[in-house]
C-alpha positions in Angstrom: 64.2 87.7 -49.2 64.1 85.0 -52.2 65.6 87.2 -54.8 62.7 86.1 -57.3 60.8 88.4 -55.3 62.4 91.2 -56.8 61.0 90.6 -60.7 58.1 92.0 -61.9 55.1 90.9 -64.4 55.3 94.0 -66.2 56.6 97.1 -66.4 53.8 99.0 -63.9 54.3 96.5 -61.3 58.2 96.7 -61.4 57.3 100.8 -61.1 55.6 100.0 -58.2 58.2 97.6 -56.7 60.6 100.3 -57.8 59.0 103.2 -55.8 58.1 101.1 -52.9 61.5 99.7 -52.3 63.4 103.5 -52.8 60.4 104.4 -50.2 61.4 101.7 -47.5 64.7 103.7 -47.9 63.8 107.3 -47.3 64.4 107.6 -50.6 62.7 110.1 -53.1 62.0 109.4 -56.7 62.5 111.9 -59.4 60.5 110.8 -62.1 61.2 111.7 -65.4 57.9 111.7 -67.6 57.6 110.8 -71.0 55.4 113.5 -72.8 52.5 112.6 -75.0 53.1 108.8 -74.4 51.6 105.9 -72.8 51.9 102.3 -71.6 50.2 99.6 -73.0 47.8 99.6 -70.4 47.4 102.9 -70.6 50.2 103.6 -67.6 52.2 106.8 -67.4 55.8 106.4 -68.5 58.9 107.3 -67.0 62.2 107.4 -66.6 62.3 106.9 -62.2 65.6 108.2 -61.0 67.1 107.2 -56.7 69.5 108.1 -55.7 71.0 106.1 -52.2 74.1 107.7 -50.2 76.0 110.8 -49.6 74.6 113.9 -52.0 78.4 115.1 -52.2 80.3 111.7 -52.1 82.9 111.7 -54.7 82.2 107.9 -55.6 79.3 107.2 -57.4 77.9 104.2 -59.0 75.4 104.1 -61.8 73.2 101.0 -62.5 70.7 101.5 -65.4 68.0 99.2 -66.7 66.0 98.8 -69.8 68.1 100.6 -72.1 66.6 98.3 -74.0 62.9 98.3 -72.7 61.9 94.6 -72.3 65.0 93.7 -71.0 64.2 96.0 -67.9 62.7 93.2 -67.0 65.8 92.0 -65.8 67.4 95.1 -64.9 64.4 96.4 -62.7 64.7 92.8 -60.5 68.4 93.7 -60.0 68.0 97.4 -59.0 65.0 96.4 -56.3 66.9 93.7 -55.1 70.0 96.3 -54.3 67.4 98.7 -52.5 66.4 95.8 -50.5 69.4 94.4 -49.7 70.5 96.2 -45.9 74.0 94.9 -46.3 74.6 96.5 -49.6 72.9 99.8 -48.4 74.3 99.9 -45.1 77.7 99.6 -46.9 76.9 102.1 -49.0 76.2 104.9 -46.2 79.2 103.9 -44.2 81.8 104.0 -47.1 79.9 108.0 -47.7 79.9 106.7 -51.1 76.1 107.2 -53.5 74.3 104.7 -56.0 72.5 106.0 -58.6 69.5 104.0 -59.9 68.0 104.6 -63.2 65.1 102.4 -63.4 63.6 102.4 -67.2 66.2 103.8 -69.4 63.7 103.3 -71.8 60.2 103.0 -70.3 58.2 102.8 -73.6 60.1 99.5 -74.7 60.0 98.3 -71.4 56.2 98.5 -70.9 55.5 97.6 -74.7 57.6 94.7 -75.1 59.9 96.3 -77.4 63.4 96.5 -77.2 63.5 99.3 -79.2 62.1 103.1 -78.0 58.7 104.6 -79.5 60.8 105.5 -82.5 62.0 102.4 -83.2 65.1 103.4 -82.0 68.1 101.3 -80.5 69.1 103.7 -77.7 72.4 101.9 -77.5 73.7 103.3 -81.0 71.7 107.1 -79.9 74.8 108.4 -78.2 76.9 110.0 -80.7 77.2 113.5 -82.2 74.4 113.8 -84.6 76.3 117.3 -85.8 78.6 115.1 -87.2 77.8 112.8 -90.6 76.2 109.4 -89.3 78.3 106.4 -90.3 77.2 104.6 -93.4 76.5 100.2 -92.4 76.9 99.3 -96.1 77.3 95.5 -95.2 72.8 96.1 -93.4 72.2 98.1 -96.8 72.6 94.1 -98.4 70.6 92.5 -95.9 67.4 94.9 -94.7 64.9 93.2 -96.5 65.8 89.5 -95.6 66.3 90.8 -91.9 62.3 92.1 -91.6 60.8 90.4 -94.8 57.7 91.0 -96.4 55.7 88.2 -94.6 56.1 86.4 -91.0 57.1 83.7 -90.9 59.8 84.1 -93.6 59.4 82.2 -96.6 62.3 79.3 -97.6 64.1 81.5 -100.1 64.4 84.3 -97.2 66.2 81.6 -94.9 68.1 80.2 -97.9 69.8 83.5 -98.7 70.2 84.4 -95.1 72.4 81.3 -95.4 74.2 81.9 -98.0 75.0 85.0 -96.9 76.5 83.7 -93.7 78.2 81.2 -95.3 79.9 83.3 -97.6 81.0 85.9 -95.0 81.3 84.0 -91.7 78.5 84.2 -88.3 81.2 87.3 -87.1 80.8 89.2 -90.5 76.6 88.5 -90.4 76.4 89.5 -86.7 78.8 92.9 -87.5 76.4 93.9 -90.4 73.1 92.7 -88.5 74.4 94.8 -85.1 76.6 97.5 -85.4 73.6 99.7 -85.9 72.8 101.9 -88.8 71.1 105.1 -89.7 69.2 104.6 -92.9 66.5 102.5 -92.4 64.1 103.8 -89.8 62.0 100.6 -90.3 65.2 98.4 -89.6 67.0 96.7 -87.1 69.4 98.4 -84.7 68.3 101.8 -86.2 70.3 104.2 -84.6 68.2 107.2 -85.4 68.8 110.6 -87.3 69.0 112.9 -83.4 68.9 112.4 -80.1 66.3 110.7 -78.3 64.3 112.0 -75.3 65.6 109.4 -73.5 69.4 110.4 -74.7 68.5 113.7 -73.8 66.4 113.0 -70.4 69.8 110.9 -69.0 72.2 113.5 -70.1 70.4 115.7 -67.7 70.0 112.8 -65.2 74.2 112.5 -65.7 74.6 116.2 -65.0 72.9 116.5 -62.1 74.2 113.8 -60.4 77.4 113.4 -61.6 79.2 116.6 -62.4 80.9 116.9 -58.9 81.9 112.9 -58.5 85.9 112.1 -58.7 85.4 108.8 -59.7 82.3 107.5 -61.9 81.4 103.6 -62.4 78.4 103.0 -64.8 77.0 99.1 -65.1 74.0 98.9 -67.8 72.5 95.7 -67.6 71.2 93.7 -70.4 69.8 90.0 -72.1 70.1 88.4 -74.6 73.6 87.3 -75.3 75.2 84.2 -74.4 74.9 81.1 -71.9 71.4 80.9 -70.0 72.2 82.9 -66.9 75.8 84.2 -67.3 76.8 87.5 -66.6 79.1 88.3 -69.2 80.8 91.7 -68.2 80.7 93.5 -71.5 84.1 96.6 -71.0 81.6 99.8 -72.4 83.7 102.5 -72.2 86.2 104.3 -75.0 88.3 102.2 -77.0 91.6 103.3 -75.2 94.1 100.9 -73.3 94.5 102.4 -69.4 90.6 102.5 -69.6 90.3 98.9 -70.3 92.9 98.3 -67.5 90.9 100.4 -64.9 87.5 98.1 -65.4 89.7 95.1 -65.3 91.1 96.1 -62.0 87.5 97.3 -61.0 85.9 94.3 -62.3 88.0 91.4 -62.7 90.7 90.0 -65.8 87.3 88.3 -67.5 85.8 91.7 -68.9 85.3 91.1 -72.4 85.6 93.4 -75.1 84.1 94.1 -78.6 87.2 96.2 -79.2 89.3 93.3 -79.1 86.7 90.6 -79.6 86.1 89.0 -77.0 82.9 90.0 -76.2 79.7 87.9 -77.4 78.6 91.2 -79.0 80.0 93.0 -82.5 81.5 96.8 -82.1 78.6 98.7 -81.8 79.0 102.7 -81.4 76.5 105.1 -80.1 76.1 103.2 -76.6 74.5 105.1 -73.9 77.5 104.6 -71.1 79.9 107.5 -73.7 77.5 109.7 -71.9 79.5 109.8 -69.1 82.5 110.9 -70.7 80.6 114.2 -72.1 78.3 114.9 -69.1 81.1 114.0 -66.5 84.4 115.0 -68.2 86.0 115.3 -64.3 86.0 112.0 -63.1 87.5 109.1 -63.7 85.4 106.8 -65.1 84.7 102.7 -65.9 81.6 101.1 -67.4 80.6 97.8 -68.4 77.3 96.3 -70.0 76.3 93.4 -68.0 75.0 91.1 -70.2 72.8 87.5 -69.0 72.0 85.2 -71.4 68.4 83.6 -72.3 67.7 81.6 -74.8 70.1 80.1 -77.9 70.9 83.0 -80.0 69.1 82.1 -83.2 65.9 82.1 -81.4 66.7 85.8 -80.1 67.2 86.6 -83.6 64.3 85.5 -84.9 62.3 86.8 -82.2 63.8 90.4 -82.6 63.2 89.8 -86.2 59.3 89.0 -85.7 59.0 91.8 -83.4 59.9 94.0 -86.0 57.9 92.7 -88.5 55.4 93.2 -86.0 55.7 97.1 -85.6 55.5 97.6 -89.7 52.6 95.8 -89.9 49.7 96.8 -87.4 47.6 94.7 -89.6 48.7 91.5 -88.6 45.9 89.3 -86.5 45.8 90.1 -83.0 46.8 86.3 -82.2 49.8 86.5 -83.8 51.1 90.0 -82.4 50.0 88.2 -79.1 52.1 85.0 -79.8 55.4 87.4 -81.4 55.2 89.3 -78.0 55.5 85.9 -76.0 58.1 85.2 -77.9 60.4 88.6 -77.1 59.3 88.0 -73.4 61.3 85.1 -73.5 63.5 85.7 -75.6 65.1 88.3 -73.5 63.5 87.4 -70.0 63.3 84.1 -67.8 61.3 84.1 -65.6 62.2 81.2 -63.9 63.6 81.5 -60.2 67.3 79.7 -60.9 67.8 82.2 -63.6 66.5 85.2 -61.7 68.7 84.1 -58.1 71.5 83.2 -60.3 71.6 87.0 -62.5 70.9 89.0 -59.2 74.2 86.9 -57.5 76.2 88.5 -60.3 74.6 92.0 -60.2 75.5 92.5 -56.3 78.7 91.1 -57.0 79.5 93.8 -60.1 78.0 96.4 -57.7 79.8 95.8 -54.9 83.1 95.6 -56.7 82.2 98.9 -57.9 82.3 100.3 -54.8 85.0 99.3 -53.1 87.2 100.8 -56.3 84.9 104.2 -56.1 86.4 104.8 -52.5 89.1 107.1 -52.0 92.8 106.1 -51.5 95.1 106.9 -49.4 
């Protein structure tokens, strides 16, 4: 099958592609509902969990999508094309290993062309122990109010202190404050949130259901955004801890980045969604990496993550230009163009299928 057959439209079709393709397998789908919210066509939303293989194998592999909802555009294409792909499945029965899809991490962003939840939450700095006092981003504290300004498009003085910010503390210093997440601005970029999610909460469960038994855990999260048009940079996403970074190497390959280290296309965030693992499945031994595809040039992202916000605090705004700022997030963190969809599903099996040959027992 052409692998561009895989992507979907929007988020209800890639459901549907979702469901039908778990179907073809004998597969059931446990669908996770989100209360009290809707598409934006009006769709139900939720959180579609399939699970393919052996219900007590001890190796299981977790691929997740939309974590951050429109880049489930992505994410969904890669997860179909797996359930469609009879090599990859047959391997999977005969090794008596399981695959875990998650298909819409984050099903509100996904169908509203957000990349944020319905909070206006980053789900990937939502994993952390909210019992504990929130980390203070000092460096965003500076920077908020150029980040989502007052009008869209920014005015020249915006762009002129964005600038001199930059060049006073370096692109790695403006990306750090920008991304690492924060806690105080609920109206912000990369707001982390003040408690968990229901999407935090709603995988958790997902994680403990599934994965309390395994002996050996391997979690791949797939994003856009980051980097070259089409590469699948291999983001390490586990704890900051040596022999862990050595396992995904071995799992993965010696070109797993790292924002520990820094050499990883993305700052040191905290709060990502694959530390789950290590509270809801404390038993195995465990590796996870982001899988991160690039779009478009990075200042465009920016600026369309930027608008996108702007958007959300002000429902005001014409309908033509929250039409033309949604365009812009499609593509900023989508292509929809076949090379780039054959070429990011390539790299997906691939991850996948070194995933598994590492999840099966030795010896």
């Amino acid at each position: 099958m052409d692998p561009s057959e895989h992507f979907a439209a929007s988020y209800g079709e890639a459901r549907h592609k979702f469901g039908v393709a778990a179907g073809a397998r004998g597969l059931a789908i446990d669908a996770h509902v989100m209360p009290d919210r809707r598409g934006i066509d009006g769709e139900v939303l939720a959180m579609d969990v399939a699970r393919l293989g052996d219900r007590a194998a001890s190796g299981l592999l977790l691929i997740t999508s939309a974590t951050h909802g429109i880049e489930g555009y992505c994410g969904s294409g890669c997860q179909i094309g797996l359930l469609r792909d009879d090599a990859f499945v047959d391997g999977v029965r005969d090794a008596r290993l399981a695959v875990l899809f998650v298909h819409a991490v984050n099903p509100y962003g996904f169908s509203h062309g957000r990349r944020v939840n319905e909070d206006n939450v980053d789900l990937n700095r939502n994993f952390r122990d909210f019992a504990a006092p929130l980390p203070a981003n000092a460096a965003y504290a500076e920077i908020h109010s150029l980040l989502v300004p007052a009008t869209w498009p920014p005015p020249p003085e915006n762009e002129a202190r964005i600038g001199a910010y930059i060049a006073k503390h370096g692109e790695r210093a403006w990306q750090a404050a920008v991304s690492i997440g924060q806690h105080a601005y609920p109206d912000g970029l990369f707001f982390g949130g003040t408690q968990p999610t229901w999407s935090n909460r709603m995988l958790r469960a997902v994680l403990r259901e599934h994965g309390a038994s395994c002996r050996r855990l391997a979690w791949i999260d797939i994003h856009t955004g980051l980097g070259p048009r089409g590469h699948g940079e291999k983001i390490y996403a586990g704890r900051d801890a040596a022999a862990n970074m050595e396992r995904a190497k071995r799992w993965w390959g010696a070109d797993i980045t790292s924002f520990y280290e820094g050499s990883s296309t993305s700052a040191a965030v905290t709060g990502t969604v694959t530390l789950a693992a290590y509270d809801e499945c404390p038993q195995a031994e465990y590796s996870a990496i982001g899988l991160e595809y690039g779009t478009r040039p990075l200042p465009e992202v920016f600026n369309a993550l930027r608008a996108d916000h702007w958007r959300h605090n002000h429902p005001e705004a014409s309908a033509a230009q929250r039409e033309a700022i949604g365009i812009e997030m499609r593509r900023a963190f989508y292509d929809d163009a076949p090379d780039w969809q054959q070429t990011v599903y390539a790299q997906a099996r691939v991850a996948a299928v070194n995933a598994m040959r590492h999840l099966q027992p030795t010896g």
